[in-house]
C-alpha positions in Angstrom: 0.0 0.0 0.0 1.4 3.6 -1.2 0.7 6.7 0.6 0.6 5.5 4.2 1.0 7.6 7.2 4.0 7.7 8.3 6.6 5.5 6.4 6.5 5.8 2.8 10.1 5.2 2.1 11.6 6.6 -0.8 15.2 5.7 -1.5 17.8 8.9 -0.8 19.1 10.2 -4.2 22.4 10.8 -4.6 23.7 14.0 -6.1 22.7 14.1 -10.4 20.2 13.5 -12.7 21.7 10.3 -13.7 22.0 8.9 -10.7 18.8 9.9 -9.5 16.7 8.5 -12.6 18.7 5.5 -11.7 17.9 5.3 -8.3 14.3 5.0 -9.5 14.6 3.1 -11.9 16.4 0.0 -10.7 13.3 -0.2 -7.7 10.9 -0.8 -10.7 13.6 -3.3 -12.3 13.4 -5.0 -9.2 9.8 -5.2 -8.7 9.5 -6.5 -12.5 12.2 -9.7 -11.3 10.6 -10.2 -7.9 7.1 -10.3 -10.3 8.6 -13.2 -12.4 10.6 -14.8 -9.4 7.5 -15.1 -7.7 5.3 -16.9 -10.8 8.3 -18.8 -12.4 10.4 -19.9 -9.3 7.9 -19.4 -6.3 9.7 -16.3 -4.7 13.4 -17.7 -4.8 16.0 -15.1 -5.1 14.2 -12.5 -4.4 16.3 -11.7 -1.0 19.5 -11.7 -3.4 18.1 -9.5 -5.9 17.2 -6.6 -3.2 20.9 -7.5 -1.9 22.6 -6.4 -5.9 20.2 -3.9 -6.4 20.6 -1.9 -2.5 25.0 -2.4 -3.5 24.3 -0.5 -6.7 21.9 1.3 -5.1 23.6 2.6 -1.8 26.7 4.1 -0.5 29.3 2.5 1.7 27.7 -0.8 2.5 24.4 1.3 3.5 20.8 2.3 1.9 19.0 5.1 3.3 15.5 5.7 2.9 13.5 8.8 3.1 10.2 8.3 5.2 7.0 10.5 4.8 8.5 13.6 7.2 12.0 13.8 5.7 13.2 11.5 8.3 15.8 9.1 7.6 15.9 5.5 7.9 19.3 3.9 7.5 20.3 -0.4 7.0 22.9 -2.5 5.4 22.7 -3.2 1.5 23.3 -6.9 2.9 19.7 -6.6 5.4 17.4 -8.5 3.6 14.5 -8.2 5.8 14.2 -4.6 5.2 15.4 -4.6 1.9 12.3 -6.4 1.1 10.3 -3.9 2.8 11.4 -0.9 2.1 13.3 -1.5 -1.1 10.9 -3.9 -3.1 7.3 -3.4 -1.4 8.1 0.3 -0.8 6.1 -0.1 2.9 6.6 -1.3 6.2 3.6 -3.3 8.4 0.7 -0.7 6.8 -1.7 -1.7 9.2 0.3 0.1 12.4 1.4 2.4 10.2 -1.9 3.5 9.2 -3.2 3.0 12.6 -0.3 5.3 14.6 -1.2 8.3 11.6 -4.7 8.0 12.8 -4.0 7.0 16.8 -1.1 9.4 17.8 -1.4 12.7 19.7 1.7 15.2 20.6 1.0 14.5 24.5 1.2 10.9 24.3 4.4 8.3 24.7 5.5 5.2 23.0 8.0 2.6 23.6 9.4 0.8 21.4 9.9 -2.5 23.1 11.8 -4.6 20.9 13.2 -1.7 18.4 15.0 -3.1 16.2 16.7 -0.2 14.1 14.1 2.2 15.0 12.0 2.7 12.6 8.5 3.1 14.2 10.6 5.7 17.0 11.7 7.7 14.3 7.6 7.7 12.6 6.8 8.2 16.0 8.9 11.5 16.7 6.9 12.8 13.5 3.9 13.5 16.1 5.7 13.1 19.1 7.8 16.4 20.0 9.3 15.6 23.1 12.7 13.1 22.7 12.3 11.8 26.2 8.7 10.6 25.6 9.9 8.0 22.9 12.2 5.2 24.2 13.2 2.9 21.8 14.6 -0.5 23.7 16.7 -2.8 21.9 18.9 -5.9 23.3 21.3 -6.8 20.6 24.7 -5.1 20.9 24.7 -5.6 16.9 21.6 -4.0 16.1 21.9 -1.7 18.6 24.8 -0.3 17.0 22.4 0.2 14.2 19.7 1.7 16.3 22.0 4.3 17.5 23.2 4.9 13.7 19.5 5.9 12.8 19.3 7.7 15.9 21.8 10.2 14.9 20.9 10.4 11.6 17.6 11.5 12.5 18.1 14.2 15.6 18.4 12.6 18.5 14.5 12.8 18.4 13.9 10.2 20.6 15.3 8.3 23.6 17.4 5.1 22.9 17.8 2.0 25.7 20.2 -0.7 25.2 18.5 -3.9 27.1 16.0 -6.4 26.7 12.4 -6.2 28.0 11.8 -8.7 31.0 9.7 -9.2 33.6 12.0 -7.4 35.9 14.0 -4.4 36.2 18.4 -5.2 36.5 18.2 -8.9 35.7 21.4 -10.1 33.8 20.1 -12.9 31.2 21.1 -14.8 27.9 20.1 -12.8 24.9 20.1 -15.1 21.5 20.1 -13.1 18.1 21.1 -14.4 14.7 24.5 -13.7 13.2 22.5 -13.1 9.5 18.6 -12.2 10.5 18.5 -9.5 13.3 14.7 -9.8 13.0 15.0 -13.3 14.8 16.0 -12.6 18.3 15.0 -13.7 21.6 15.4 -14.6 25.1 13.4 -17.5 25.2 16.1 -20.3 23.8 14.3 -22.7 22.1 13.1 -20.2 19.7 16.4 -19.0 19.0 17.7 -19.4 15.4 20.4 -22.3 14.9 23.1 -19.4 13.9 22.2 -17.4 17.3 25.1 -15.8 19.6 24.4 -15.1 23.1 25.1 -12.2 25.3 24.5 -11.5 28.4 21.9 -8.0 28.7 20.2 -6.6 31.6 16.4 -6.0 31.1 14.2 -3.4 31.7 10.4 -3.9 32.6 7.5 -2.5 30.7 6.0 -1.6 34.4 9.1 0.7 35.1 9.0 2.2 31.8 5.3 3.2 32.3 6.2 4.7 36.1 8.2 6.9 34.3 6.7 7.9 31.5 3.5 8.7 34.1 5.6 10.8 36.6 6.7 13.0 33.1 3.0 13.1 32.0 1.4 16.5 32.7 -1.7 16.2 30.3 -4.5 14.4 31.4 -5.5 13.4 27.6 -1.9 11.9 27.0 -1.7 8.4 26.2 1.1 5.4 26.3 1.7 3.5 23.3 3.2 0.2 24.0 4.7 -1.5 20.5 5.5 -4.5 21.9 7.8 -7.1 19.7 9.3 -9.7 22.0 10.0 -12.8 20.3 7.7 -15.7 22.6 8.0 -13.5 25.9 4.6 -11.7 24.9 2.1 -13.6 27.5 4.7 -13.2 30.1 4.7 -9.6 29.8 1.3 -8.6 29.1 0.7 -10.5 32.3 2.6 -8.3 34.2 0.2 -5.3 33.0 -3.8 -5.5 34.1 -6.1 -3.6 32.1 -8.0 -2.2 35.3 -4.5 -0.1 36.5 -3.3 0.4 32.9 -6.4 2.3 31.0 -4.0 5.2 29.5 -2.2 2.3 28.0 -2.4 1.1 23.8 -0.6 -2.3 23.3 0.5 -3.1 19.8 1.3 -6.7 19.7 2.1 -9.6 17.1 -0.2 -12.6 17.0 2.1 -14.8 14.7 0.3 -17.3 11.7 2.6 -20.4 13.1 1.2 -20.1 17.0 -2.3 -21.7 17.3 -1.6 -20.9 21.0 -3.0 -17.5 20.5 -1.5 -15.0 22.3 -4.5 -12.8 21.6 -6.3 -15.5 23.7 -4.2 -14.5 26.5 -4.8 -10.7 26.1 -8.6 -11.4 26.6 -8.5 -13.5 29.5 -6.2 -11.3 31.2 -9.6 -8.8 30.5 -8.5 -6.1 27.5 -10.3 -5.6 24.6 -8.4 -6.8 21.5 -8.8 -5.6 17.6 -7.5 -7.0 14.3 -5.5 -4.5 12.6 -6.2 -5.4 8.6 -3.4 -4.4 6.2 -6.2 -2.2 4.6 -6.1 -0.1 7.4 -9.6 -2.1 8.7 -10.3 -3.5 12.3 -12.1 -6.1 13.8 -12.8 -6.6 17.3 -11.8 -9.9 18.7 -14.2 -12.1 21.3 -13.9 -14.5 23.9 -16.9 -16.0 22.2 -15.4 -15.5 18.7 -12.1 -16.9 19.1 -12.3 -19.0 16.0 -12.0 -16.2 14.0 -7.8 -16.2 14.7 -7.8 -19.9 12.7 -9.2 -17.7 9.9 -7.7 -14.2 10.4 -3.9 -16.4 10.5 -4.1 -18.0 7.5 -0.3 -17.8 6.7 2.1 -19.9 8.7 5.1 -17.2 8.0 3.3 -14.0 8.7 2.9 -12.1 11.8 -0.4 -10.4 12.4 -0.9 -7.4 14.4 -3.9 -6.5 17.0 -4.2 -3.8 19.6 -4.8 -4.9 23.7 -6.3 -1.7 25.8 -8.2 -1.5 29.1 -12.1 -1.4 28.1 -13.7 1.2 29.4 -11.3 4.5 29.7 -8.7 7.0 27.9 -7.2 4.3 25.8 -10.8 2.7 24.8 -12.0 6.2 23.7 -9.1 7.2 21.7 -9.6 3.4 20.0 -13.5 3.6 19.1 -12.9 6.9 18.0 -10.9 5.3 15.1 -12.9 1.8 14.6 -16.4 3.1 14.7 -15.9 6.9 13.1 
């Protein structure tokens, strides 16, 4: 989907026409190959094709992207994951993206648990004016180094943390992250990828980063947005945060098509409301009475699907029905 809220990458030009009608050009090229890859060889090489095209395309081992604001988001021509994203589908997850346009306020906050390179801190300093109100957490020394690149590049506008999001505050665990997919990190082992280093990180609770965004919070309107991307530690932490002490908070969770164990399950028997984001920029509310919908809704075994968790009845269930039901 073009022409969503916030992201809308657009690949940085370098200096000259010529290299500028080539920096459009070869995008197209790509899209054409990854058109054919997909009908003639079922999607294979696709991840090696955004790899040539980002080396021809970028400048010193990096791509940069230009998002909706002018802000800039930064990755290695060898990052496949976003390379398919931003370079070849020209979006990122449309249905938060679409969602946070719509959602955000300039009073609220929103972590970023689980940052990766920062991409939804830097859309959400677009609407977000104050730095310390964003806090963009992140565990992996490596991708952190990335984080803090993007950081930089964009400002300083928001708050970086280097740790992992546990269950408590100053514990010193066994982080696992892949050597060649940052997106496939955790600190639940089992789910670790079979290339995954470990290092040791202290973590940071969800509970103490809501303390203190509460004792900055001088508007009584101001939400917290919670995006919360913890590979298999979800239930564990949501469980930690009770919807009848929490109704300023908006979670943004994954759901993923491979679990049957849903975690949106989880989310309604701790007693939030949850909704279906759709790519489309559609919701749906989800049910304890409806539950079989998830079989349906996750029909694809490699796709995460996203859903918002909030209190129901307060500041965070107003702001939502505001948006499903205008």
């Amino acid at each position: 989907m073009r022409g969503t809220a916030l992201i809308n990458p657009v690949i940085v030009c370098k200096p000259g026409s010529r290299q500028r009608l080539k920096d459009r050009a070869m995008p197209a090229i790509l899209r054409g190959f990854a058109l054919i890859s997909t009908i003639v060889l079922g999607g294979r090489a696709i991840g090696l094709a955004c790899t040539l095209v980002a080396r021809l395309l970028g400048d010193g081992g990096t791509i940069s992207f230009r998002l909706a604001d002018g802000s800039i988001f930064t990755t290695n021509v060898t990052d496949r994951y976003w390379l398919y994203y931003l370079l070849l589908r020209q979006e990122y997850e449309p249905d938060i993206d679409l969602f946070l346009g719509k959602a955000l306020k300039p009073q609220d906050s929103f972590l970023d648990c689980g940052a990766n390179l920062g991409l939804w801190s830097i859309a959400a300093a677009r609407i977000i004016k104050s730095r310390a109100s964003i806090i963009a957490v992140e565990a992996s020394s490596r991708t952190f180094a990335l984080l803090k690149n993007n950081w930089e590049r964009n400002g300083r506008t928001f708050t970086t943390c280097h740790r992992a999001i546990g269950i408590r505050t100053g514990e010193l665990l066994s982080f696992f992250s892949s050597t060649a997919d940052h997106a496939s990190a955790t600190l639940v082992e089992n789910l670790s990828p079979a290339d995954a280093e470990a290092e040791k990180v202290t973590t940071v609770s969800v509970l103490d980063l809501l303390a203190d965004q509460r004792n900055r919070k001088d508007n009584p309107d101001a939400l917290i947005f919670i995006k919360l991307d913890v590979e298999g530690m979800e239930r564990d932490i949501l469980s930690t945060l009770g919807p009848l002490s929490n109704r300023d908070i908006i979670i943004i969770y994954e759901d993923h098509g491979s679990e049957r164990n849903h975690v949106t399950q989880k989310v309604l028997e701790l007693g939030y409301s949850a909704v279906f984001l759709g790519d489309d920029g559609t919701f749906e509310p989800i049910t304890s009475d409806c539950l079989s919908r998830l079989g349906e809704i996750k029909s694809e075994a490699a796709k995460g699907y996203n859903f918002l968790a909030f209190a129901p009845k307060g500041a965070a269930a107003n702001r939502v029905n505001s948006i499903v039901y205008a």
